[in-house]
OpenMM code with the backbone's topology and positions (N, CA, C; nanometers):
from openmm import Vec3, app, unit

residues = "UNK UNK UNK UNK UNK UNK UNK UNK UNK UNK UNK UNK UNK UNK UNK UNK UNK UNK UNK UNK UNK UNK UNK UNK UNK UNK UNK UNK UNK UNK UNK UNK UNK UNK UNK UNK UNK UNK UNK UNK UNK UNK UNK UNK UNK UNK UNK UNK UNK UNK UNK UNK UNK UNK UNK UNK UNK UNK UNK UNK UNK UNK UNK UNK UNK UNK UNK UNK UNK UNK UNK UNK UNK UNK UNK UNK UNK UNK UNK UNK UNK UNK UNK UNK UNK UNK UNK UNK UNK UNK UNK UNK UNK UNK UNK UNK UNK UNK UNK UNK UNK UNK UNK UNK UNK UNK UNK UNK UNK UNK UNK UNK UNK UNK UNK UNK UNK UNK UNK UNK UNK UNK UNK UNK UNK UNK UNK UNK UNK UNK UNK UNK UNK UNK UNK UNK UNK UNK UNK UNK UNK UNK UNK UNK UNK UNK UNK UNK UNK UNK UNK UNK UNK UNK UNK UNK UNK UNK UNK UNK UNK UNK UNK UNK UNK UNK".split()
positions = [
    Vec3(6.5798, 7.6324, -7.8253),
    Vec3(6.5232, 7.4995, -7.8290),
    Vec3(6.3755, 7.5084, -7.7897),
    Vec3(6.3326, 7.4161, -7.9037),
    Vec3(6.1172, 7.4169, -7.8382),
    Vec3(6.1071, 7.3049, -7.7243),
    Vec3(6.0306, 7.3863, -7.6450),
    Vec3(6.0143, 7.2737, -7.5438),
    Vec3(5.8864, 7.1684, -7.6138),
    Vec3(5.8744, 7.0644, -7.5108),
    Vec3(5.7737, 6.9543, -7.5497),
    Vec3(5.6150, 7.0441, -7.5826),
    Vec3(5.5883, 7.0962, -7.5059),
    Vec3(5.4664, 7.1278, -7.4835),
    Vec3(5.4321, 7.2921, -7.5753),
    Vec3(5.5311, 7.3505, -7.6128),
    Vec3(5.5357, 7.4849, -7.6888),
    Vec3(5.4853, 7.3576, -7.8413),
    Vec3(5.5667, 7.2387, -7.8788),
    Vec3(5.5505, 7.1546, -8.0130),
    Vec3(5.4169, 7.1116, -7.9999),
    Vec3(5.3856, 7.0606, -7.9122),
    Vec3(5.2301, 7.0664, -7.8899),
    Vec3(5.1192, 7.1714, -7.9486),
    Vec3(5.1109, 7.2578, -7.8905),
    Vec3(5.0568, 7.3854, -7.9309),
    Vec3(5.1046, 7.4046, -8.1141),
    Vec3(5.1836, 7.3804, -8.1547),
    Vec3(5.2205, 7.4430, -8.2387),
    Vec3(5.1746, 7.3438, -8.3588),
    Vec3(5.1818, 7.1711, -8.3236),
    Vec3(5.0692, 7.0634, -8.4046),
    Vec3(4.9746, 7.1200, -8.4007),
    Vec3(4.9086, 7.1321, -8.2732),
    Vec3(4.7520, 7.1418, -8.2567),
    Vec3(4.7212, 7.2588, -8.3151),
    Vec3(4.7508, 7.4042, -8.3131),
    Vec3(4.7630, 7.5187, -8.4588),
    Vec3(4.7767, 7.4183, -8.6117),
    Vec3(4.8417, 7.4155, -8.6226),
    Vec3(4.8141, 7.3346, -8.7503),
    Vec3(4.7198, 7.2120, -8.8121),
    Vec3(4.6538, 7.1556, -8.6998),
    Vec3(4.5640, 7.0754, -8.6946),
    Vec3(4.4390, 7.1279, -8.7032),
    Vec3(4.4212, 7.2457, -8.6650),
    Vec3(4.3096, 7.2995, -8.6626),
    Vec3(4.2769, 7.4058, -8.7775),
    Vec3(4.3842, 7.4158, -8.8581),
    Vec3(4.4194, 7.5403, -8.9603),
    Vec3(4.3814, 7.4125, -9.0164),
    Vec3(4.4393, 7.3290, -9.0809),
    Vec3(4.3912, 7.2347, -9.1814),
    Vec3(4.2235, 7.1495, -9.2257),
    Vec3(4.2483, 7.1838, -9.0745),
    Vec3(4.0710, 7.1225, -9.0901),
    Vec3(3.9539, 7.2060, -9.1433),
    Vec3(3.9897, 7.3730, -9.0477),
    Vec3(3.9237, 7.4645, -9.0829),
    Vec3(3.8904, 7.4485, -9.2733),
    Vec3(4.0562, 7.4831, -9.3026),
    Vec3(4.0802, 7.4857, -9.4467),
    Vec3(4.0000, 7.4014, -9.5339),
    Vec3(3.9599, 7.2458, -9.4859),
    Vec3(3.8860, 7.1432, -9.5321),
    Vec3(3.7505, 7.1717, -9.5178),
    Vec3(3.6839, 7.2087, -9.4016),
    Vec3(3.5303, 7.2439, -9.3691),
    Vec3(3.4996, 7.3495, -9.4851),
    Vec3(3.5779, 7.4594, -9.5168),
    Vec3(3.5371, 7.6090, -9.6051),
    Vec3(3.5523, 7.5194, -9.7171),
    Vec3(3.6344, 7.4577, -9.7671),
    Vec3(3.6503, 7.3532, -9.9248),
    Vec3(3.5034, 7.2926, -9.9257),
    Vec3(3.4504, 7.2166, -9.8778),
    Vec3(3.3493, 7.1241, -9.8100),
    Vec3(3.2299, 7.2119, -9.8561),
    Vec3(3.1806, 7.3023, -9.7760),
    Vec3(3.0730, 7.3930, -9.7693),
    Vec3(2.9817, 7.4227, -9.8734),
    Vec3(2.8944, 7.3730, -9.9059),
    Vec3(2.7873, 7.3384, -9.9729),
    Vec3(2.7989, 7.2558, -10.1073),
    Vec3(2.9102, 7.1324, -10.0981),
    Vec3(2.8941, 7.0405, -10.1346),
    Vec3(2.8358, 6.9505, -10.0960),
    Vec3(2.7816, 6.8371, -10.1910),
    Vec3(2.7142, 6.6880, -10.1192),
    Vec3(2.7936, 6.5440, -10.2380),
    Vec3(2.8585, 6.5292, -10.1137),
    Vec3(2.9515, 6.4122, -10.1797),
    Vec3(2.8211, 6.3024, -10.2389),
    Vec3(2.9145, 6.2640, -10.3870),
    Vec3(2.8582, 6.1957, -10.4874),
    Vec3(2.7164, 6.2342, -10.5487),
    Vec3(2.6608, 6.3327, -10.5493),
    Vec3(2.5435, 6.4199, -10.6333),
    Vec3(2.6499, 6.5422, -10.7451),
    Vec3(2.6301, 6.5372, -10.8661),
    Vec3(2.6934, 6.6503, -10.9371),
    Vec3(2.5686, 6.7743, -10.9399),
    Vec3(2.6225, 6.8588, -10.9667),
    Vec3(2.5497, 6.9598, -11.0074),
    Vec3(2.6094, 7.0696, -11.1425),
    Vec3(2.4561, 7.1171, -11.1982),
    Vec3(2.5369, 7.1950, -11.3435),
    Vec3(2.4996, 7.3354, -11.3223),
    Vec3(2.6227, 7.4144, -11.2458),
    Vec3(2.5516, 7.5908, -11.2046),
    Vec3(2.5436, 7.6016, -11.3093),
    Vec3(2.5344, 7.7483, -11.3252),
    Vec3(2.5097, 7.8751, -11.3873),
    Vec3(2.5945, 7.9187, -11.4480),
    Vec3(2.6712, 8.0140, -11.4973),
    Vec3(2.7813, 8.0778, -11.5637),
    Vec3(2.7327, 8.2281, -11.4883),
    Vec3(2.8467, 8.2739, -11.4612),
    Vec3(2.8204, 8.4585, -11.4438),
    Vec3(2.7634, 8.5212, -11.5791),
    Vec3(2.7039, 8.5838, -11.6347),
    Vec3(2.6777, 8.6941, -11.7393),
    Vec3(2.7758, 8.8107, -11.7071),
    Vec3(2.8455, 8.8432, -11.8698),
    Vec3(2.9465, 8.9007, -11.8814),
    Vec3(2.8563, 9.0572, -11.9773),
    Vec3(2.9334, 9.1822, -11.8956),
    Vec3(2.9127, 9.3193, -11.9892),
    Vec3(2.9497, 9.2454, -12.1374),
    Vec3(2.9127, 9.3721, -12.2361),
    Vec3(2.9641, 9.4079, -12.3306),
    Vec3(3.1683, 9.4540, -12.3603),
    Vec3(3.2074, 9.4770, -12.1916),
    Vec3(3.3973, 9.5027, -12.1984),
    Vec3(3.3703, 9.4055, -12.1340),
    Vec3(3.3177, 9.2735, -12.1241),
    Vec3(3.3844, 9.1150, -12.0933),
    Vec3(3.4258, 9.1260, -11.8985),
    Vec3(3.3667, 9.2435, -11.8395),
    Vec3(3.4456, 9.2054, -11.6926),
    Vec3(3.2405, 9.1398, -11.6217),
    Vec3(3.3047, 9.0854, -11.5228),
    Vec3(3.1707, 9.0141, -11.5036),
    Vec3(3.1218, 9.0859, -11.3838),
    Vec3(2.9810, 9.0434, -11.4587),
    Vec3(2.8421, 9.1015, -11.3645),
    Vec3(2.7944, 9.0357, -11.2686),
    Vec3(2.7155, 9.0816, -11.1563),
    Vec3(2.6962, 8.9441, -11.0393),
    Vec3(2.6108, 8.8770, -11.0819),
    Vec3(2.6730, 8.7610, -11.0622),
    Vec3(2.5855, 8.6339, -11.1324),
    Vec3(2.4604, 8.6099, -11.0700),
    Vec3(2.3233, 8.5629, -11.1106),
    Vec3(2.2250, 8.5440, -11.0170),
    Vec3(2.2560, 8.3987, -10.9220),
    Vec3(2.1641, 8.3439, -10.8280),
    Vec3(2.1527, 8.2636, -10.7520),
    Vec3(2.2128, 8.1181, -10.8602),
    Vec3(2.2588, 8.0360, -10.8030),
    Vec3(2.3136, 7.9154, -10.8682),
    Vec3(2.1626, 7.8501, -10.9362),
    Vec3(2.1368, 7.7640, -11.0179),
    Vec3(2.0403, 7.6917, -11.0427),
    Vec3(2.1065, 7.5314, -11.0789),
    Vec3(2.0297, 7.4164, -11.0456),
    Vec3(2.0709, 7.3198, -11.0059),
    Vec3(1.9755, 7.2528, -10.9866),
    Vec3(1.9495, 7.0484, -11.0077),
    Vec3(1.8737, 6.9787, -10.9543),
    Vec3(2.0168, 6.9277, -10.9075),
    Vec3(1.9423, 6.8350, -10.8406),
    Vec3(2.0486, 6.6955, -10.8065),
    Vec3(1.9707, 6.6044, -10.7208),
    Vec3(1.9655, 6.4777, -10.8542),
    Vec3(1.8755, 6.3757, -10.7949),
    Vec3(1.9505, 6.2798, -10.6927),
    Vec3(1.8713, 6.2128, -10.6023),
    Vec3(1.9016, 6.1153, -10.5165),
    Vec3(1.9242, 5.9867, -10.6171),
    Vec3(1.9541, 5.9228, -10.5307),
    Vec3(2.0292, 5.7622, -10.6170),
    Vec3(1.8528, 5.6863, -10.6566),
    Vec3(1.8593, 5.6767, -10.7823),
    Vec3(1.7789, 5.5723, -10.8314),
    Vec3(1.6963, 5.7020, -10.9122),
    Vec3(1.7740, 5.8013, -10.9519),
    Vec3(1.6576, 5.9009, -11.0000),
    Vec3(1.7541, 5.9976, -11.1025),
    Vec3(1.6840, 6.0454, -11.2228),
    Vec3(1.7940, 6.1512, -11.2928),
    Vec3(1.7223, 6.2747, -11.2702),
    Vec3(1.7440, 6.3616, -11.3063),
    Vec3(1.6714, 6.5271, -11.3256),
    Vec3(1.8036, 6.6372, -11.4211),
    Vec3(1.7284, 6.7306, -11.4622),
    Vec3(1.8534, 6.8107, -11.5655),
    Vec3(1.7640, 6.8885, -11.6295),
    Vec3(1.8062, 7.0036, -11.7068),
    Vec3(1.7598, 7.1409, -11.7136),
    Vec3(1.6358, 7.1699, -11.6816),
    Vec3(1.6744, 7.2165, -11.5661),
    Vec3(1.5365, 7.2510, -11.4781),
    Vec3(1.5454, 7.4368, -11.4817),
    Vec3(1.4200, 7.4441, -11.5185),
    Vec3(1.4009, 7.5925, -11.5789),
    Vec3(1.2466, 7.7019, -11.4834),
    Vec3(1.2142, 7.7962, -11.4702),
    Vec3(1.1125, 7.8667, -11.3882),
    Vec3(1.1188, 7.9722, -11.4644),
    Vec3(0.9929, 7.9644, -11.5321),
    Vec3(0.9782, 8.0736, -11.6408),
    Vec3(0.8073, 8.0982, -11.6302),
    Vec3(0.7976, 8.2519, -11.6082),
    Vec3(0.6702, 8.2577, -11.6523),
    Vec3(0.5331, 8.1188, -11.5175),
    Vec3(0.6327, 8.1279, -11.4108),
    Vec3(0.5307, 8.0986, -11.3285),
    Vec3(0.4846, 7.9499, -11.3542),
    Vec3(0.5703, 7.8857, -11.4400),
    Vec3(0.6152, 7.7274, -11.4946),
    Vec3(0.7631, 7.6701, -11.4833),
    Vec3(0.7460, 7.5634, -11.4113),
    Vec3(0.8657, 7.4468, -11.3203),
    Vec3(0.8564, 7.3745, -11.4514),
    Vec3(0.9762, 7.3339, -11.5630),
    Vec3(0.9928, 7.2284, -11.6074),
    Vec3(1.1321, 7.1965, -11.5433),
    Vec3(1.1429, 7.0970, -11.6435),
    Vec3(1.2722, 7.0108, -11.5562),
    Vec3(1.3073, 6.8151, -11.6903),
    Vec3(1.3464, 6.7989, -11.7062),
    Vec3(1.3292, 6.6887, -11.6965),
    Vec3(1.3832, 6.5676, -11.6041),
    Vec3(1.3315, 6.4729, -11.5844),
    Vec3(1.2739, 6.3664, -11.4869),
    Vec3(1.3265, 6.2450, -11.5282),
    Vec3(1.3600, 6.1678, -11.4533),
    Vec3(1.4317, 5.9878, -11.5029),
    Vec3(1.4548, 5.8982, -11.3868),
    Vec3(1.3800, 5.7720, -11.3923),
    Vec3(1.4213, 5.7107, -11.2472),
    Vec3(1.5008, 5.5646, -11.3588),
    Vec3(1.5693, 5.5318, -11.2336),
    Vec3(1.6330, 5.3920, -11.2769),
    Vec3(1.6051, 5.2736, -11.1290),
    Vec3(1.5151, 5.2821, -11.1167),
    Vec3(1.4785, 5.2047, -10.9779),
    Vec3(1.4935, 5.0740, -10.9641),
    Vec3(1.4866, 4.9725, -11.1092),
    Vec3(1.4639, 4.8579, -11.1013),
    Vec3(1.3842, 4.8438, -11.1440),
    Vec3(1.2402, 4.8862, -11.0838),
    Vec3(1.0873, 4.8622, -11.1266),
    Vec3(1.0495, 4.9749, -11.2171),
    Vec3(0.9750, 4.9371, -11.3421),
    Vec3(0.9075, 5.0075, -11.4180),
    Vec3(0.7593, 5.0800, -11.3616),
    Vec3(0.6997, 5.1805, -11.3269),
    Vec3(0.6487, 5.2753, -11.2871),
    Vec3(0.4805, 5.2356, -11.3198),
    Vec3(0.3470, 5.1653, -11.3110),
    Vec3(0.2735, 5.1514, -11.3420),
    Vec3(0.2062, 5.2587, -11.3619),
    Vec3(0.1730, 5.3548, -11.2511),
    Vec3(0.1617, 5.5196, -11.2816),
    Vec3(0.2096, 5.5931, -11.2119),
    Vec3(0.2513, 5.7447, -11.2044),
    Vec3(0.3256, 5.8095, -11.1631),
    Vec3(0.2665, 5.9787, -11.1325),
    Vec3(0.2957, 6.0102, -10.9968),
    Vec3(0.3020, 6.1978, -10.9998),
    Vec3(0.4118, 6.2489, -10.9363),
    Vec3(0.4476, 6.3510, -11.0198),
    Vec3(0.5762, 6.4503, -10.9742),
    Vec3(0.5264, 6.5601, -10.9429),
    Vec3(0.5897, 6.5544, -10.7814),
    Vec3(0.5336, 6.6364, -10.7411),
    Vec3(0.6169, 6.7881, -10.6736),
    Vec3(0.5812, 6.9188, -10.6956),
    Vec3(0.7043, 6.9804, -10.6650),
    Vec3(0.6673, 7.0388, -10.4816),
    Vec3(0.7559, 7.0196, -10.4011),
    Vec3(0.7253, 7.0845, -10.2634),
    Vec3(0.8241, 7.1255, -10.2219),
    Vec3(0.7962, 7.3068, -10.2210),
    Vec3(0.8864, 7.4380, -10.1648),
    Vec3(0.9320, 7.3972, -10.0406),
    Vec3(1.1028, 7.4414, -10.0321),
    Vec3(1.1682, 7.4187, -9.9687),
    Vec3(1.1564, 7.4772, -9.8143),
    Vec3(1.1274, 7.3995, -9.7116),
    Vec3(1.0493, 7.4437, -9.5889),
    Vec3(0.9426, 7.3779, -9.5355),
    Vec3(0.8418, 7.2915, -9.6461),
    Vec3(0.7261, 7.2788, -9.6136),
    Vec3(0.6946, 7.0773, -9.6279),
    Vec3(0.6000, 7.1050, -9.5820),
    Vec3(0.6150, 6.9221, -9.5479),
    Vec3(0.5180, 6.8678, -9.6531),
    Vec3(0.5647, 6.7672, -9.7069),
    Vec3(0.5388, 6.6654, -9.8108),
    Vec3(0.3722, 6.6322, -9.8345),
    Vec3(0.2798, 6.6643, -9.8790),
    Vec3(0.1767, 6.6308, -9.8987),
    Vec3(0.1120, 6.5676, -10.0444),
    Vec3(0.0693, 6.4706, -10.0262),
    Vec3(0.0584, 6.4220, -10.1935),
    Vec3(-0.0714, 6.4951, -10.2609),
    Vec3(-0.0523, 6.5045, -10.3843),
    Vec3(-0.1197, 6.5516, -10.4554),
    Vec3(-0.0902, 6.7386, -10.4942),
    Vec3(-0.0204, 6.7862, -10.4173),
    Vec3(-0.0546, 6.9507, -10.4418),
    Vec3(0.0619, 6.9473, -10.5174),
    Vec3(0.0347, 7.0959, -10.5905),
    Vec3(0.1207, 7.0989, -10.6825),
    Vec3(0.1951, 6.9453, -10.7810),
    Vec3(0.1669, 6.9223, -10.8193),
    Vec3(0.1754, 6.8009, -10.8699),
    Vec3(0.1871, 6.7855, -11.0275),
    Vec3(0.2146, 6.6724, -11.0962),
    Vec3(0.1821, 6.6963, -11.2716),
    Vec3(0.1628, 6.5049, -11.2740),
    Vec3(0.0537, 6.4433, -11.3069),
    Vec3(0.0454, 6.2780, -11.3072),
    Vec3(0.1127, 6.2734, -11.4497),
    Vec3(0.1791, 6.1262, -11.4452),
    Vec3(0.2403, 6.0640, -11.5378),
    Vec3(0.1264, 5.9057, -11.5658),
    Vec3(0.0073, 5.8730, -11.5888),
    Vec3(-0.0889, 5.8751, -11.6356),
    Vec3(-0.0273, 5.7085, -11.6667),
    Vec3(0.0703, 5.7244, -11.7837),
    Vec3(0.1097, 5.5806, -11.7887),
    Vec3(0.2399, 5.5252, -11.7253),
    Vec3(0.2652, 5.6134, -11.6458),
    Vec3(0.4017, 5.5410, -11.5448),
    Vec3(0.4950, 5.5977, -11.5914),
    Vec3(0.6471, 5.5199, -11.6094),
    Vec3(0.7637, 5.5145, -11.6560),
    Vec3(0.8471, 5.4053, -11.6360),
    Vec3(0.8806, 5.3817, -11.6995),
    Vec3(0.9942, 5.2645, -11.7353),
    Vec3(1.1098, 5.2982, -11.6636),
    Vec3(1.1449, 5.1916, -11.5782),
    Vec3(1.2931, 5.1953, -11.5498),
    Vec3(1.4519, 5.2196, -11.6549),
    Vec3(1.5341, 5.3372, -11.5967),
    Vec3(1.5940, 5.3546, -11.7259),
    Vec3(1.5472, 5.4766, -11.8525),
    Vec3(1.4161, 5.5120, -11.8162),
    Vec3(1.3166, 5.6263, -11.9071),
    Vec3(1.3382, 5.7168, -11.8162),
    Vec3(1.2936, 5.8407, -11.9116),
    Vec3(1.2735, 5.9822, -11.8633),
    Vec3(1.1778, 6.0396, -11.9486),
    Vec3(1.1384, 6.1322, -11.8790),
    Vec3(1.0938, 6.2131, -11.9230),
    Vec3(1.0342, 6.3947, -11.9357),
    Vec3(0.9901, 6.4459, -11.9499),
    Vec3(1.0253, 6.6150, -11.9362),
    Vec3(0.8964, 6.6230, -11.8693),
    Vec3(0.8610, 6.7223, -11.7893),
    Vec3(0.7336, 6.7824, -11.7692),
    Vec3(0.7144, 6.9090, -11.7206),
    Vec3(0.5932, 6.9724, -11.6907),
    Vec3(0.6109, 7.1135, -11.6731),
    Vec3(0.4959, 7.1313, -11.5850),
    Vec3(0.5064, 7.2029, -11.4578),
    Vec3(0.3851, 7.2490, -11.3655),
    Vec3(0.4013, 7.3541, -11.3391),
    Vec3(0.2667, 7.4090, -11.3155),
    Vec3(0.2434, 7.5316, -11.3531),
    Vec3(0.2132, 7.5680, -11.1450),
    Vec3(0.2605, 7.6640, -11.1152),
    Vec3(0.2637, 7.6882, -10.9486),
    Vec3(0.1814, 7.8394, -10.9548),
    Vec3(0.1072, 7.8101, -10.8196),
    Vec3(0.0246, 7.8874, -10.8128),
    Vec3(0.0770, 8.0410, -10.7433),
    Vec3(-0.0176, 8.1263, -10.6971),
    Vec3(0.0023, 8.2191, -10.6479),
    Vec3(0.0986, 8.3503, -10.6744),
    Vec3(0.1878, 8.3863, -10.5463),
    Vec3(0.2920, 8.4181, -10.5876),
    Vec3(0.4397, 8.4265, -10.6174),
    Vec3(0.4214, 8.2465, -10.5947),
    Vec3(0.5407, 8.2072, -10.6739),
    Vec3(0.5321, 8.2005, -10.7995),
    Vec3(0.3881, 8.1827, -10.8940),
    Vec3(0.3933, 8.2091, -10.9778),
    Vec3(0.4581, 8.3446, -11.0503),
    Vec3(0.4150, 8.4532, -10.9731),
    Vec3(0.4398, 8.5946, -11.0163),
    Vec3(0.5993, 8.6536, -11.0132),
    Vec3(0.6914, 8.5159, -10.9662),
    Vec3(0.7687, 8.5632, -10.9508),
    Vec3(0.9308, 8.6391, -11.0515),
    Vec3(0.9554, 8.7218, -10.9655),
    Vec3(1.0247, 8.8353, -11.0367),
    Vec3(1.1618, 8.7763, -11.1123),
    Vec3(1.1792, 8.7770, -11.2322),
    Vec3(1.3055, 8.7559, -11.3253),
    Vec3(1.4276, 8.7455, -11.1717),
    Vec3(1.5563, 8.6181, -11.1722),
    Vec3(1.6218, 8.6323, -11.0654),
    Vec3(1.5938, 8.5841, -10.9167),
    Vec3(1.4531, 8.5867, -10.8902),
    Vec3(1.4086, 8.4760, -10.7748),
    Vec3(1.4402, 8.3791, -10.8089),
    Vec3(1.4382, 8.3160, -10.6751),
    Vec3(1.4963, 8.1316, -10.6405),
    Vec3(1.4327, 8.0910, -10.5997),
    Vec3(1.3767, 7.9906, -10.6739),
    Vec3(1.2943, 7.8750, -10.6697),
    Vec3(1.3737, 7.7598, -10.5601),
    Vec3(1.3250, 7.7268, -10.4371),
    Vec3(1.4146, 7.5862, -10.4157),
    Vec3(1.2831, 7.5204, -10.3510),
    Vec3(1.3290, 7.3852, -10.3467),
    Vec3(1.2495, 7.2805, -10.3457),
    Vec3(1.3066, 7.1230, -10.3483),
    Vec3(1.1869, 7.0119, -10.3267),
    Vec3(1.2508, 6.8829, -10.3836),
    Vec3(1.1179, 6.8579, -10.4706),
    Vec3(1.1310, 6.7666, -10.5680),
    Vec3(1.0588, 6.6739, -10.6428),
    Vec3(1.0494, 6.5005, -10.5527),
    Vec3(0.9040, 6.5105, -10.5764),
    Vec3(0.9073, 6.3786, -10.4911),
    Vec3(0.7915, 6.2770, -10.5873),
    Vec3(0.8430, 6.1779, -10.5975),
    Vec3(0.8064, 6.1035, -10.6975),
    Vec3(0.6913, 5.9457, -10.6185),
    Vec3(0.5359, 5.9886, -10.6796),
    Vec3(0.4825, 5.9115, -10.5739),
    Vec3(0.4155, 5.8504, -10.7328),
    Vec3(0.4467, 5.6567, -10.7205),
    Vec3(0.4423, 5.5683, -10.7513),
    Vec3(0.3610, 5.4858, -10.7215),
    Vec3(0.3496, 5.3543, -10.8480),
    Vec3(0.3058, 5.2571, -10.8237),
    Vec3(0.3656, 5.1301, -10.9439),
    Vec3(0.4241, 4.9883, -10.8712),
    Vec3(0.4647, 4.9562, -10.9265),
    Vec3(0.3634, 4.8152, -10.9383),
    Vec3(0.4303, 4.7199, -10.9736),
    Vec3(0.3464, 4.5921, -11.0014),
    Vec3(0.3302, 4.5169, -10.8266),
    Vec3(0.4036, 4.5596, -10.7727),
    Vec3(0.4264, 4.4690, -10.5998),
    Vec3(0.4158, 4.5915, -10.4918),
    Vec3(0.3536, 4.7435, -10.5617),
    Vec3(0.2915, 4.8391, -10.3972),
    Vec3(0.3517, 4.9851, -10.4824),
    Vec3(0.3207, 5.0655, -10.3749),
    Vec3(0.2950, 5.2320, -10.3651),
    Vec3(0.4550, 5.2790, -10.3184),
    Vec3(0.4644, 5.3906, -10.3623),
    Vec3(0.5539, 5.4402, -10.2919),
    Vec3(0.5882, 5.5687, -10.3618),
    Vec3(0.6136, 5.6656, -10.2246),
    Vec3(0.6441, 5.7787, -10.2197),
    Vec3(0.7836, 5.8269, -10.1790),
    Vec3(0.8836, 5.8815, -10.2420),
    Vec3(0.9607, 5.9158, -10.2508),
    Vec3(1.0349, 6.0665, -10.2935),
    Vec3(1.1570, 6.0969, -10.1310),
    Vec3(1.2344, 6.2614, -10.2296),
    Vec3(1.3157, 6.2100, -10.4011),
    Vec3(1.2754, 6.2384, -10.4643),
    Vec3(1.3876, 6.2035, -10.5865),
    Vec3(1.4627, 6.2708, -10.6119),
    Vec3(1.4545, 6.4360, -10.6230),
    Vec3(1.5325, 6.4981, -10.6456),
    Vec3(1.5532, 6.6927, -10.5801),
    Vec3(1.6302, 6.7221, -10.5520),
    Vec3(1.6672, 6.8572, -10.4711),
    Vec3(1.6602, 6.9499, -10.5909),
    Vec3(1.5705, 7.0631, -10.5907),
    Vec3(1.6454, 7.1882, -10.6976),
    Vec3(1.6476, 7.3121, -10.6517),
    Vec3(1.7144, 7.4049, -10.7568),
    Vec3(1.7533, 7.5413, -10.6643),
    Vec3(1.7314, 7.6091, -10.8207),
    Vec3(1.6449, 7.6721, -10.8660),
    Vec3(1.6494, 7.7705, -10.9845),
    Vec3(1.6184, 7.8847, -10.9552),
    Vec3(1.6932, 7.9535, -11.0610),
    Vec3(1.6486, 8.1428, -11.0715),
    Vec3(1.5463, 8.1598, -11.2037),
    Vec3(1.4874, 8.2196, -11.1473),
    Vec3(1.3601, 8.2746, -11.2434),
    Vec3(1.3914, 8.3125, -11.3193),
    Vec3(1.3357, 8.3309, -11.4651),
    Vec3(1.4134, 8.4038, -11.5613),
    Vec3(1.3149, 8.4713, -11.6174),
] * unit.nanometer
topology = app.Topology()
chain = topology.addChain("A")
for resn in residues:
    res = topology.addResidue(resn, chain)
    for name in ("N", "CA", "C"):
        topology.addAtom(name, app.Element.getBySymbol(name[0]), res)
């Protein structure tokens, strides 16, 4: 026969196995953002090769983003807000993951805005040696989208990305 307190122990083991089990499920998801990895690259006999780093945007709410690419020392991506307000003018701006938000650097202006509901593609060109970087580096970063609408300014994260160089 289990005593009271052996059943104890033996919930609380299982309480803690389950949760564990839930945290490792969990682990570098972000509830309600999708994301579109990568695929592994397969040999020529079909068994698979290690895949490079995941690549991925995933915009915040009121914003789209999708095939976001780092080629040749050039960030495209394309870009889409649904804010409500149509965009009088606009810069997207890209800032490496680590570093604090400054307007204007690295940047690409959108000249005539954007329409709520619109998108559109663009491409910036990054300096140094992230430019130079090697086929398989990871690009991460956010896009931050600094505005102007008909009623004020505003600066905003819009969207998170994570690409491999190609």
């Amino acid at each position: 026969m289990v005593s009271t307190r052996h059943a104890l122990w033996i919930v609380l083991a299982a309480v803690v196995i389950v949760a564990a089990a839930a945290a490792v499920a969990l682990v570098g998801r972000s509830p309600g953002y999708a994301t579109a990895p990568t695929t592994a690259p397969t040999t020529a006999q079909g068994s698979t090769t290690t895949a490079p780093p995941q690549s991925y945007c995933t915009a915040y709410a009121g914003f789209s983003c999708s095939d976001a690419v780092f080629h040749g020392g050039v960030l495209s991506m394309a870009f889409g807000q649904s804010t409500g307000s149509s965009w009088a003018s606009a810069t997207l701006q890209f800032v490496p993951y680590g570093q604090n938000y400054t307007p204007g650097f690295l940047a690409v202006s959108l000249p005539h805005g954007l329409a709520s509901g619109k998108s559109t593609t663009f491409a910036l060109s990054l300096p140094g040696s992230v430019a130079n970087a090697a086929a398989g580096a990871l690009l991460r970063g956010y896009i931050y989208a600094n505005y102007t609408t008909g009623t004020g300014r505003a600066a905003v994260r819009a969207a998170a990305i994570n690409v491999t160089a190609t």
